[in-house]
BAMARPA-229813 format. One record per residue (C-alpha): residue number from 1; residue in three letters; x, y, z. Coordinates in Angstrom, 2 decimals. Example, Ala and Ser with C-alpha at 12.3 -4.5 7.8 and 13.67 -1.06 7.14 Angstrom:
2
   seq   type         x         y         z
     1    ala     12.30     -4.50      7.80
     2    ser     13.67     -1.06      7.14
END
This chain:
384
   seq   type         x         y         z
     1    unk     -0.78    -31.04     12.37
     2    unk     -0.71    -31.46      8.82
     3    unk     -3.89    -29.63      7.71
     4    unk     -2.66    -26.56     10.19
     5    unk      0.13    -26.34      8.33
     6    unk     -1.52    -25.97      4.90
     7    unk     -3.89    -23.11      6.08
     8    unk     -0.93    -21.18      8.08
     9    unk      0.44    -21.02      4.38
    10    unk     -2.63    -19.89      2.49
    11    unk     -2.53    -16.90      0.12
    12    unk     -4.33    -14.46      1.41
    13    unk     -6.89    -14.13     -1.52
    14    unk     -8.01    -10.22     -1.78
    15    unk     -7.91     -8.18     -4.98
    16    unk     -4.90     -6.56     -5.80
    17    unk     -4.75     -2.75     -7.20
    18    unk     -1.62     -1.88     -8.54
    19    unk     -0.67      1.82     -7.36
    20    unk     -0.82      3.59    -10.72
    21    unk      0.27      7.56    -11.67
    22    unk     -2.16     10.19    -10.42
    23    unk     -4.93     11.86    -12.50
    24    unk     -2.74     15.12    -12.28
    25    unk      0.34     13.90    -13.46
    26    unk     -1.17     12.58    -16.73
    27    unk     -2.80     15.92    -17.43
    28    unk      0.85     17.26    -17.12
    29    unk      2.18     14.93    -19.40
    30    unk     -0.59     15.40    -21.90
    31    unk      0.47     19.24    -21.73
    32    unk      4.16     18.63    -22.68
    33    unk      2.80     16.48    -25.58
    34    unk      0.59     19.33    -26.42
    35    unk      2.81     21.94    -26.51
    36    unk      5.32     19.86    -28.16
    37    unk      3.17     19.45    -30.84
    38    unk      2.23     23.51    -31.24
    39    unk      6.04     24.29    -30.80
    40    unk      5.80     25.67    -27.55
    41    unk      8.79     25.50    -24.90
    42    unk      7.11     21.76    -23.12
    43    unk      9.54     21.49    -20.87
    44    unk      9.91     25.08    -19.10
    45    unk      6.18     25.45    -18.81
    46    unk      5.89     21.73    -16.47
    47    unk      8.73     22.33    -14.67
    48    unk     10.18     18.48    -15.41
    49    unk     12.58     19.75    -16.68
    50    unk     13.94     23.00    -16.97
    51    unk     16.76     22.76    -19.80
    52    unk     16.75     21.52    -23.20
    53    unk     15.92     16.98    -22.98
    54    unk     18.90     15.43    -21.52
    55    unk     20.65     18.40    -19.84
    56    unk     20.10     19.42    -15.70
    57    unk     21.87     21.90    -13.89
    58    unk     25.07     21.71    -12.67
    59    unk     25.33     19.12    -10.07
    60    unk     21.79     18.21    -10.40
    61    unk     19.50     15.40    -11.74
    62    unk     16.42     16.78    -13.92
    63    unk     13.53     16.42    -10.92
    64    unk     11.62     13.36    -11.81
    65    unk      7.92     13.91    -11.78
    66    unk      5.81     12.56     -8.77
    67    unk      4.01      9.99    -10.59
    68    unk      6.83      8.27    -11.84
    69    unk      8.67      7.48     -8.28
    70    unk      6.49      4.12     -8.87
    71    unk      4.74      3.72     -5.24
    72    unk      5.30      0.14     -3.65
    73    unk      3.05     -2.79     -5.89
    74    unk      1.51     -4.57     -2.91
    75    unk      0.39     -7.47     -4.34
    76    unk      3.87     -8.76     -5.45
    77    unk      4.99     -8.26     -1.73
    78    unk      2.01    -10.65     -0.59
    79    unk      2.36    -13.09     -3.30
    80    unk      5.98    -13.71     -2.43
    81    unk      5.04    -14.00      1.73
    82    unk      2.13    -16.60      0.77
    83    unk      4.99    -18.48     -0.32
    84    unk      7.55    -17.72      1.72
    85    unk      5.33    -18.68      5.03
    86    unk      4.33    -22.19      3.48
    87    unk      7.69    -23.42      2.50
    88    unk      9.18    -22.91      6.29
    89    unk      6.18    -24.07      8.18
    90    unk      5.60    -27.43      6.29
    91    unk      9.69    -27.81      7.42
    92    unk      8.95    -26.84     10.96
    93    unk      5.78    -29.53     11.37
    94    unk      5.71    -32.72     11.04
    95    unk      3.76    -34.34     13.54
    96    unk      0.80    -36.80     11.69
    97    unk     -2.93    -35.77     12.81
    98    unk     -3.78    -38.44     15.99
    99    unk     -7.51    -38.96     14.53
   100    unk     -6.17    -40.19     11.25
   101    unk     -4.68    -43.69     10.71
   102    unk     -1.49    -43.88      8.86
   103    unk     -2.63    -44.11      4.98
   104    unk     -5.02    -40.96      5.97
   105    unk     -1.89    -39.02      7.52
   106    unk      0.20    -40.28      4.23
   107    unk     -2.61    -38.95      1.87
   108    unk     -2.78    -35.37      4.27
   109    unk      0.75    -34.98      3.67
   110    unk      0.17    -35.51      0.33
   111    unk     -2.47    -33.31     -0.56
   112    unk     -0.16    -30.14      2.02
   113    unk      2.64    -30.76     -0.25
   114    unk      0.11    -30.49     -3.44
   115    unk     -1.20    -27.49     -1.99
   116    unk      1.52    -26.05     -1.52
   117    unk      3.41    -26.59     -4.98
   118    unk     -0.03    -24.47     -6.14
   119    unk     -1.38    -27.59     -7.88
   120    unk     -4.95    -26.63     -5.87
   121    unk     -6.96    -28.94     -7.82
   122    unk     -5.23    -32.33     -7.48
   123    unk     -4.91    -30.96     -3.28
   124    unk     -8.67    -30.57     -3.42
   125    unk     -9.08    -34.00     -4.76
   126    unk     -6.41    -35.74     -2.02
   127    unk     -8.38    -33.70      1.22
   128    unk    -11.62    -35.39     -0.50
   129    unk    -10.65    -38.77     -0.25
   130    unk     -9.32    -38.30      3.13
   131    unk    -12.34    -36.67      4.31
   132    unk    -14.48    -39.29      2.90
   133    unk    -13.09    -41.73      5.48
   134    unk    -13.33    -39.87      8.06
   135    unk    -16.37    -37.32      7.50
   136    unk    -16.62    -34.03      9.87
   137    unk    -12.46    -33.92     10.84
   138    unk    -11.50    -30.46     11.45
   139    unk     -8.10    -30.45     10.28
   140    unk     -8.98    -32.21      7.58
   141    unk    -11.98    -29.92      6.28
   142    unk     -9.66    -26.85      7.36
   143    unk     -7.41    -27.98      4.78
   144    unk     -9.84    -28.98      1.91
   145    unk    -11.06    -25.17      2.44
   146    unk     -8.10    -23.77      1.62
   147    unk     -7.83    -25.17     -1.50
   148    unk    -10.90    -24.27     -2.43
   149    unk     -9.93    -20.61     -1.17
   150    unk     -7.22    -20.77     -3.45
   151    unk     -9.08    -21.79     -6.38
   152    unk    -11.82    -18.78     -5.79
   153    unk    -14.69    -21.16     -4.47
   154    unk    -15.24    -19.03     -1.77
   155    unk    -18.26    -19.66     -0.55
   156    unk    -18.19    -23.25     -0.40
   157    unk    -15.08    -22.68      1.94
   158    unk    -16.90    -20.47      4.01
   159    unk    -19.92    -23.26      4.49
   160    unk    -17.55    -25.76      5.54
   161    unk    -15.60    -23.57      7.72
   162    unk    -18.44    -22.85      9.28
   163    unk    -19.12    -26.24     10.19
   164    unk    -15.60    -26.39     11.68
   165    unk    -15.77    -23.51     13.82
   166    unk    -19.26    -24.66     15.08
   167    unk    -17.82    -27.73     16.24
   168    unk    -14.28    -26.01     17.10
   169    unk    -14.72    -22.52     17.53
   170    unk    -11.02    -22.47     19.02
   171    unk    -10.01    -24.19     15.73
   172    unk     -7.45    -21.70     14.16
   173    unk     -6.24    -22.78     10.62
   174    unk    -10.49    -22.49     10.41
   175    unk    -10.19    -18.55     11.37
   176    unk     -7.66    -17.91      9.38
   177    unk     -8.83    -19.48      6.57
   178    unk    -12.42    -17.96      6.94
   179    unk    -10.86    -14.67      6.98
   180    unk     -8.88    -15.28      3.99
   181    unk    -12.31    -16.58      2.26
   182    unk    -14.05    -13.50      3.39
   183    unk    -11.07    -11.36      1.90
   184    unk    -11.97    -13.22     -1.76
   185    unk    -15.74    -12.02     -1.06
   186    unk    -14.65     -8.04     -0.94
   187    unk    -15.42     -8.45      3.11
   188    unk    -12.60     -7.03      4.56
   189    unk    -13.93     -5.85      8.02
   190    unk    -15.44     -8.99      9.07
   191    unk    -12.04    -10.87      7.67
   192    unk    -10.30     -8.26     10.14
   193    unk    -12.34     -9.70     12.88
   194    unk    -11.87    -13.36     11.88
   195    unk     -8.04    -12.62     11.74
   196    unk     -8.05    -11.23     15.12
   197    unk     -9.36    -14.31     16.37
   198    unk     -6.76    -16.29     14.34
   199    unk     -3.96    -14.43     16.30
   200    unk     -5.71    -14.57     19.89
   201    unk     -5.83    -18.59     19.24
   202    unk     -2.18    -18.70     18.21
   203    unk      0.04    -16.11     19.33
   204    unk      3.35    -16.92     18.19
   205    unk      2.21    -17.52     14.57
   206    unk      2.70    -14.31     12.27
   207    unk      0.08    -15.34      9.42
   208    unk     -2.64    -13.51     11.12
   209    unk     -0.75    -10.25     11.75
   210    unk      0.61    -10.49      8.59
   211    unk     -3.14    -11.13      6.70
   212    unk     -4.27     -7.76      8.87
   213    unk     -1.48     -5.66      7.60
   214    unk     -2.68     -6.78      4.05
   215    unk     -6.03     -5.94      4.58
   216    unk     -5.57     -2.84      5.88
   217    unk     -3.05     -1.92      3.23
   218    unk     -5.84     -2.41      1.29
   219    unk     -8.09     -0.09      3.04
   220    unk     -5.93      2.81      2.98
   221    unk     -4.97      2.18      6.47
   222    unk     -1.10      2.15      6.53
   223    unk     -0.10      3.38      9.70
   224    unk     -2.11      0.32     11.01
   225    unk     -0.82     -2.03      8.86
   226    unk      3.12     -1.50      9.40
   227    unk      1.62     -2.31     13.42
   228    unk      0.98     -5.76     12.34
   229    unk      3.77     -6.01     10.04
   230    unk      5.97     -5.19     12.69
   231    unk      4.35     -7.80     15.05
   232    unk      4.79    -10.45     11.97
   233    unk      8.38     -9.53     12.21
   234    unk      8.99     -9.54     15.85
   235    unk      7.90    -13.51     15.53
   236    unk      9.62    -14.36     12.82
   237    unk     12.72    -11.40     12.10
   238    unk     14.45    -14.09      9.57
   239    unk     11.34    -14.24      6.85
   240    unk     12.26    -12.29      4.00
   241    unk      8.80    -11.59      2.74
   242    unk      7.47     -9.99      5.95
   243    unk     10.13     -7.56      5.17
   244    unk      9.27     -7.04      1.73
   245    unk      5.85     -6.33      3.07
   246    unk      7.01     -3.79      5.32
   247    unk      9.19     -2.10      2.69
   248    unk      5.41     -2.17      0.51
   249    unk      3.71     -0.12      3.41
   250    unk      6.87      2.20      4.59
   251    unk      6.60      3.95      1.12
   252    unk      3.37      4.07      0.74
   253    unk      3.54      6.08      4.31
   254    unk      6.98      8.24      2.62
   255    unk      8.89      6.73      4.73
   256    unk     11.21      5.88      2.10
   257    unk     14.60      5.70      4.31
   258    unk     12.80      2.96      7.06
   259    unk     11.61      1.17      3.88
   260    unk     15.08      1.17      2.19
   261    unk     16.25     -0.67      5.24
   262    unk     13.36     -3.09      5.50
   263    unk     14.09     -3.98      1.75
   264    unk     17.73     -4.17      2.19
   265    unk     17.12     -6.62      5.12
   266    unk     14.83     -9.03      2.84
   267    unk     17.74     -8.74      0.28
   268    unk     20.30     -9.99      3.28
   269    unk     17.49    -12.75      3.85
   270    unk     16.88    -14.05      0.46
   271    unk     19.88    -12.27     -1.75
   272    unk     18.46    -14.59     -5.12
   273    unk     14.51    -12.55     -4.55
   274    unk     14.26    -10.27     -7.61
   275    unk     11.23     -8.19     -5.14
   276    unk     14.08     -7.20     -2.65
   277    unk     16.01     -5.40     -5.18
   278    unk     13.02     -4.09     -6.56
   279    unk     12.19     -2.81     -3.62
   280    unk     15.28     -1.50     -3.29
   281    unk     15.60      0.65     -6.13
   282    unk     12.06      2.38     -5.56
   283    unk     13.34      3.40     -2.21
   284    unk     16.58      4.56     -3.73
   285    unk     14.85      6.47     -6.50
   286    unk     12.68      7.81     -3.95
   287    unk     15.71      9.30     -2.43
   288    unk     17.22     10.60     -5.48
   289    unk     19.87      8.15     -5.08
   290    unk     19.86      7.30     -8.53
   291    unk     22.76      5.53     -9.36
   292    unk     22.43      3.16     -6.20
   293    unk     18.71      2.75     -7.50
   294    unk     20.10      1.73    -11.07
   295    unk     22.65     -0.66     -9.74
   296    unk     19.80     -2.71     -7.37
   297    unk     17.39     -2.42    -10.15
   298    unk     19.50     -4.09    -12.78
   299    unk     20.28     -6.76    -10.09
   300    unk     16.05     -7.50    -10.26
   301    unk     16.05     -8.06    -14.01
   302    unk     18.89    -10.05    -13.98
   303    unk     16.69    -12.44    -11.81
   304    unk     13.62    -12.22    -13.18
   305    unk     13.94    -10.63    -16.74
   306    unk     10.05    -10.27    -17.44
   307    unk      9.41     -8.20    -14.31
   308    unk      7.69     -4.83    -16.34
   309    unk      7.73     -2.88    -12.50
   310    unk     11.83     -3.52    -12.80
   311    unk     12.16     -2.05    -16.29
   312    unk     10.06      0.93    -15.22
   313    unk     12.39      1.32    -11.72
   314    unk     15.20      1.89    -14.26
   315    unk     13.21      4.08    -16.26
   316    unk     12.45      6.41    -13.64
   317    unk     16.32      5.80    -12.59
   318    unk     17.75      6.70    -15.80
   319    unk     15.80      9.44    -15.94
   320    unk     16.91     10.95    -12.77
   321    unk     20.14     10.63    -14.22
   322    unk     19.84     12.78    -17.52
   323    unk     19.63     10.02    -19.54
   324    unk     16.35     10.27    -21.38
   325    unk     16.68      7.88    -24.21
   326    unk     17.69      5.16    -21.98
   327    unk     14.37      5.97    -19.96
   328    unk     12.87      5.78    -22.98
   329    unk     14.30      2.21    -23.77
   330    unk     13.70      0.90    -20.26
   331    unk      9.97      2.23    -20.19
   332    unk      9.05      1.07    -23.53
   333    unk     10.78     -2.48    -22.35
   334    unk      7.91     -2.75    -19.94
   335    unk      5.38     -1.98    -21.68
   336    unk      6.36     -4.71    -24.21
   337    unk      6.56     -7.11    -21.31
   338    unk      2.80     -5.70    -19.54
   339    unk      0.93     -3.59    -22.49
   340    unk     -1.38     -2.59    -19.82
   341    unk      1.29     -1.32    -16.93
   342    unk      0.11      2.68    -16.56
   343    unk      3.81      3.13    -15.20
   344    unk      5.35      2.08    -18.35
   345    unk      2.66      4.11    -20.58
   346    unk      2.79      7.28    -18.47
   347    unk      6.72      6.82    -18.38
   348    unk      6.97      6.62    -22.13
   349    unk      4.56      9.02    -22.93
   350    unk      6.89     11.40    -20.94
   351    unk      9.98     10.67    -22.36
   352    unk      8.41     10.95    -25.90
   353    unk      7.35     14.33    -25.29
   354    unk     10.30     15.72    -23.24
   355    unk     12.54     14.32    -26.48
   356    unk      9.91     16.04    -29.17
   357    unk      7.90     13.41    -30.59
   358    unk      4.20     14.29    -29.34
   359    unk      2.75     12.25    -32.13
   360    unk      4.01      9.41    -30.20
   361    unk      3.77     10.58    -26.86
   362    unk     -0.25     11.26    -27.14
   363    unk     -0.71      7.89    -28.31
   364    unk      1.20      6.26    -25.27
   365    unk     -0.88      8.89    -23.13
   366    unk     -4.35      8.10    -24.17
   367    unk     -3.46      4.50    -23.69
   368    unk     -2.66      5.40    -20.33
   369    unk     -5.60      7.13    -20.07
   370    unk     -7.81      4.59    -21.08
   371    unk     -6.27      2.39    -18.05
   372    unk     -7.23      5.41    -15.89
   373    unk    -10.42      5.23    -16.76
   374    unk    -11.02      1.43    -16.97
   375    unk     -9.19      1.12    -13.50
   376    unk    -11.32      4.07    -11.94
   377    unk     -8.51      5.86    -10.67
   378    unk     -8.98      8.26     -7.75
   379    unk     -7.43     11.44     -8.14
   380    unk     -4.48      9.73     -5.51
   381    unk     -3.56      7.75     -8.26
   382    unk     -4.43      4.47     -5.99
   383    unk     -6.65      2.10     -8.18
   384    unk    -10.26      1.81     -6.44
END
């Protein structure tokens, strides 16, 4: 049915906290600067690097510090599978809803396809009308919830799913979508449980599995989360963006050669998704397999030019390669394109004071800082 299809494809609304440098490394960086500044020898007291700035040993890279390996940006992974799962389901169903005459079923198509172009509003306004005419349909309220899901109004989609689920509590677009609601509300254990649900009414579907691997991302539960995600991709092994997802949650477990391949197989998937060669190149420069990293990396800014995380892959890439004013060039890139990235500060802020310019590197540091701070980062270097 129609309104199942639009809540199988809803984004899963929870807040996203972009995995950011740890505490530690900026102190580091702030010592190069320092020293830098007082003439001191920066770069053989941190250990980054252990000749004079764009030199390594024989055979070697110069060892990129930990903070800059640039752990897996979840959010972009679940942003892409919101709309990777809503473009092949509304293909796969087609059926009209019985209940509804055909002008209603015309208008629920309608407001499906509205949703899931991302014009919310203008769906909100078609499920309305339809639900006007024919007040207290399941299918129909299922779907005007997740538009309002999508536009934040949270609660209100909670009330009415409520009234769906006491009517239908086998109804599962109503689970699903309650547990993406309760996701917006900071709720995450009771959207768990709602999720659950979602995947005991529908078994074949991967949504659910694939809403409990984000949530538990989110929690700090990984090893949990690449269950699900590994469930999501037993049903459906040809979506690209499960894959991306898994590739997310393999490196934030180190398991950066099983997420290499999970990238490499959403890049075989979907060979025009900037994310996939993204992905790629943090598992690569994770390795130390810098040039391969450089090579995917340039492929993601070819497709999607504005993407800061890309410019700051290369950075760390370049840098790995002895090339510290190209760093320099990629890192400051990004932080043209996202003044706020902590990557892109922290990265320039290095390469500033590894090349002897502390003036400039303290200024890109306590910029970082002041991210830090504002984000609340844990010493982990994970935004709270």
């Amino acid at each position: 049915m129609r309104a199942c299809v639009l809540s199988k494809a809803i984004l899963l609304s929870v807040r996203t906290s972009m995995p950011v440098p740890s505490v530690s490394s900026l102190q580091s960086s702030w010592r190069i600067a320092l020293s830098s500044a007082i003439g001191g020898p920066a770069a053989g007291r941190t250990g980054i690097l252990t000749k004079e700035p764009g030199s390594a040993p024989p055979g070697r890279a110069p060892r990129l510090p930990p903070s800059l390996k640039l752990p897996a940006t979840r959010g972009l992974a679940v942003n892409q599978n919101a709309m990777a799962l809503s473009g092949g389901i509304l293909a796969a169903f087609s059926s009209e809803v019985p209940s509804l005459g055909r002008r209603d079923n015309d208008a629920l198509g309608e407001a499906c396809e509205l949703y899931a172009g991302g014009r919310h509003a203008e769906a909100l306004v078609k499920f309305d009308s339809v639900l006007s005419r024919n007040a207290g349909d399941p299918n129909v309220s299922s779907g005007r919830a997740a538009a309002l899901v999508a536009m934040g109004r949270c609660l209100e989609a909670i009330d009415a799913l409520d009234c769906v689920i006491a009517a239908s509590p086998g109804h599962y677009c109503a689970r699903l979508n309650r547990g993406c609601a309760l996701c917006c509300l900071d709720r995450p254990l009771e959207a768990l449980r709602e999720f659950g649900v979602a995947a005991g009414l529908a078994p074949r579907e991967p949504a659910p599995h694939v809403n409990t691997a984000t949530v538990l991302a989110e929690l700090g539960r990984a090893s949990e989360a690449i269950v699900s995600l590994d469930r999501a991709a037993a049903l459906d092994p040809t979506s690209a963006a499960i894959h991306l997802d898994r590739g997310g949650v393999l490196l934030r477990l180190d398991r950066h050669g099983d997420a290499l391949e999970a990238y490499a197989r959403a890049a075989s998937l979907d060979a025009g998704n900037p994310h996939a060669h993204l992905g790629r190149g943090r598992a690569l420069n994770h390795l130390e397999r810098h040039d391969a990293a450089l090579e995917c990396l340039d492929l993601s800014v070819g497709l999607l030019p504005g993407s800061a995380s890309a410019h700051c892959g290369r950075g760390v890439a370049l840098f790995g390669l002895g090339d510290l004013e190209g760093a320099l060039a990629a890192f400051e890139r990004a932080a043209s394109l996202d003044a706020g990235n902590v990557n892109a500060l922290l990265g320039r802020g290095h390469m500033l004071a590894v090349l002897g310019r502390p003036v400039d590197a303290l200024d890109s540091l306590e910029r970082a800082e002041r991210q830090i701070t504002t984000r609340k980062v844990p010493a982990s270097g994970v935004a709270a």
